[in-house]
GUNUDO-477057 format. One record per residue (C-alpha): x, y, z; chain. Coordinates in Angstrom, 2 decimals. Example, Ala and Ser with C-alpha at 12.3 -4.5 7.8 and 13.67 -1.06 7.14 Angstrom:
2
(site (12.30 -4.50 7.80) "A")
(site (13.67 -1.06 7.14) "A")
! end
This chain:
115
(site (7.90 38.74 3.51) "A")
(site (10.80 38.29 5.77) "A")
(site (13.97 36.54 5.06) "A")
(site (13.25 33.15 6.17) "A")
(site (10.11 33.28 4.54) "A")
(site (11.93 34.18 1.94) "A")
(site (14.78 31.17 1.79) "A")
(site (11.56 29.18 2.18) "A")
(site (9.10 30.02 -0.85) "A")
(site (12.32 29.81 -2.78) "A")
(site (12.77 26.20 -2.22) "A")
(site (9.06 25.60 -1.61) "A")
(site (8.01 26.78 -5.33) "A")
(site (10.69 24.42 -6.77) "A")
(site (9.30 21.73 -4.64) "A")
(site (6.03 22.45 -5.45) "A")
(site (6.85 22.91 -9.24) "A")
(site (7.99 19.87 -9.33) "A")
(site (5.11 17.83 -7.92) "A")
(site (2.72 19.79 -9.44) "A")
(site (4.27 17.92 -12.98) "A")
(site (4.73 15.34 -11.11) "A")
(site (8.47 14.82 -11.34) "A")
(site (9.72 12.71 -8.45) "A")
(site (13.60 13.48 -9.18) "A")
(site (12.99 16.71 -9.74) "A")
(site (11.24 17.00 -6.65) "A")
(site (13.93 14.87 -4.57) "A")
(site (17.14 17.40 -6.19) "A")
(site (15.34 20.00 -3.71) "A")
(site (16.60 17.87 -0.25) "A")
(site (19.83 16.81 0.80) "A")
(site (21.69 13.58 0.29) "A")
(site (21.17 12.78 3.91) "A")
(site (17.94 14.69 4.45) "A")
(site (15.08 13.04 6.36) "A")
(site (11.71 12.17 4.95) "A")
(site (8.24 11.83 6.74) "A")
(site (5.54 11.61 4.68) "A")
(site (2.50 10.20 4.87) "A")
(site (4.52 6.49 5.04) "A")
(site (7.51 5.05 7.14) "A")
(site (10.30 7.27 6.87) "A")
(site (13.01 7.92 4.15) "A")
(site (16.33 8.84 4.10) "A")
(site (17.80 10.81 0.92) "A")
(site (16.79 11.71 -2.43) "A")
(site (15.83 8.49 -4.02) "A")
(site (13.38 7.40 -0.96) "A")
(site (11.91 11.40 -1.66) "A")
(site (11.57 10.28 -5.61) "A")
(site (10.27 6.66 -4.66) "A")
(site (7.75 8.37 -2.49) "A")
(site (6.66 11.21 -4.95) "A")
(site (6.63 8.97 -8.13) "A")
(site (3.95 6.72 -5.91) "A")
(site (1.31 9.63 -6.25) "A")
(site (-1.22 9.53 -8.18) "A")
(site (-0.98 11.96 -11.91) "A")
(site (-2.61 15.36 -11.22) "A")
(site (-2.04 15.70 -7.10) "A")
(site (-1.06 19.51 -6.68) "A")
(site (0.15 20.98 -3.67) "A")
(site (-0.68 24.04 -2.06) "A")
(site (0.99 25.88 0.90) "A")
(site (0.96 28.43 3.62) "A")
(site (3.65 29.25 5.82) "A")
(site (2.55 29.56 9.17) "A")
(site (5.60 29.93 11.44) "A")
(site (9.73 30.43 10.61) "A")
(site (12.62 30.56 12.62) "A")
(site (16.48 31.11 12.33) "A")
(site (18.18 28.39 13.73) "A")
(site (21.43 29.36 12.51) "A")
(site (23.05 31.06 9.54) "A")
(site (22.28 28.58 6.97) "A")
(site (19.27 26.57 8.54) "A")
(site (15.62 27.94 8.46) "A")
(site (12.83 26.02 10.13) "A")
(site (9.86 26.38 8.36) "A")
(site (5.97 25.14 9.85) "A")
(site (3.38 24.89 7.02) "A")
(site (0.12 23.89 6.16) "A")
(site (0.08 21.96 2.71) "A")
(site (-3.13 21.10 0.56) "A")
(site (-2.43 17.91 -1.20) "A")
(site (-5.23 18.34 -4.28) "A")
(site (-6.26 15.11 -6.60) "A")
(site (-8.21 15.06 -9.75) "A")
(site (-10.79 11.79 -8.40) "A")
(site (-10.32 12.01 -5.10) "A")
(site (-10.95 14.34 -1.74) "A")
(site (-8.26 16.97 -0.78) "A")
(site (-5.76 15.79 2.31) "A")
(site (-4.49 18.94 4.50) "A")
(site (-1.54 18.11 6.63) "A")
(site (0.71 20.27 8.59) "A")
(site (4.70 20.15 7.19) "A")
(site (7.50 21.20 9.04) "A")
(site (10.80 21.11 7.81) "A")
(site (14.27 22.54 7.83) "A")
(site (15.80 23.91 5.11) "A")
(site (20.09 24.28 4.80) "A")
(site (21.07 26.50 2.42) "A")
(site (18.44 25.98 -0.67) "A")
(site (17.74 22.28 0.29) "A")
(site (15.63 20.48 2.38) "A")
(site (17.44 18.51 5.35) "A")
(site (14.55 17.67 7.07) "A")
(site (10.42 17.30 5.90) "A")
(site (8.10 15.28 8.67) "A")
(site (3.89 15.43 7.48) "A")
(site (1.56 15.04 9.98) "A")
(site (-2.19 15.31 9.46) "A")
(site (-4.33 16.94 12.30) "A")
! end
């Protein structure tokens, strides 16, 4: 594992700790105050859209992740492309691809898109 794969699993398993138990503040203390949020509805700016967002999935989704590509953009930013299973207890499996940048041990920017 390289560094920026690295910086990235260590936020990604807190992230995906978190909705795993379904904890939408925990999961939205992982981004930034001013981070930007694309998921799979309109856009979101900060931690409470991230825990608004999270706490409107359903009990029992899980998430699972590969990281595909990383770059350094600078010092303290990592850029990470991913694919992401989203799993659900009653319902089928939704794969989207996830990039996002990562500042320090946050997340500053997350943007879903399904293929």
């Amino acid at each position: 594992m390289n560094a920026e794969e690295t910086i990235l699993t260590t936020v990604l398993e807190r992230w995906k700790d978190a909705v795993d138990a379904h904890e939408p503040e925990r999961v939205a203390e992982n981004f930034t105050e001013d981070a930007i949020f694309q998921g799979l509805h309109p856009y979101t700016v900060g931690p409470k859209g991230v825990a608004e967002y999270y706490d409107s999935q359903p009990i029992g989704m899980t998430a699972k992740y590969t990281i595909q590509e990383t770059r350094r953009l600078a010092e303290n930013l990592v850029l990470g492309y991913l694919h992401v299973d989203f799993d659900f207890t009653d319902m089928p499996t939704v794969s989207v691809q996830l990039s996002l940048l990562v500042e320090g041990e946050k997340i500053r920017h997350y943007q879903v898109s399904r293929l």
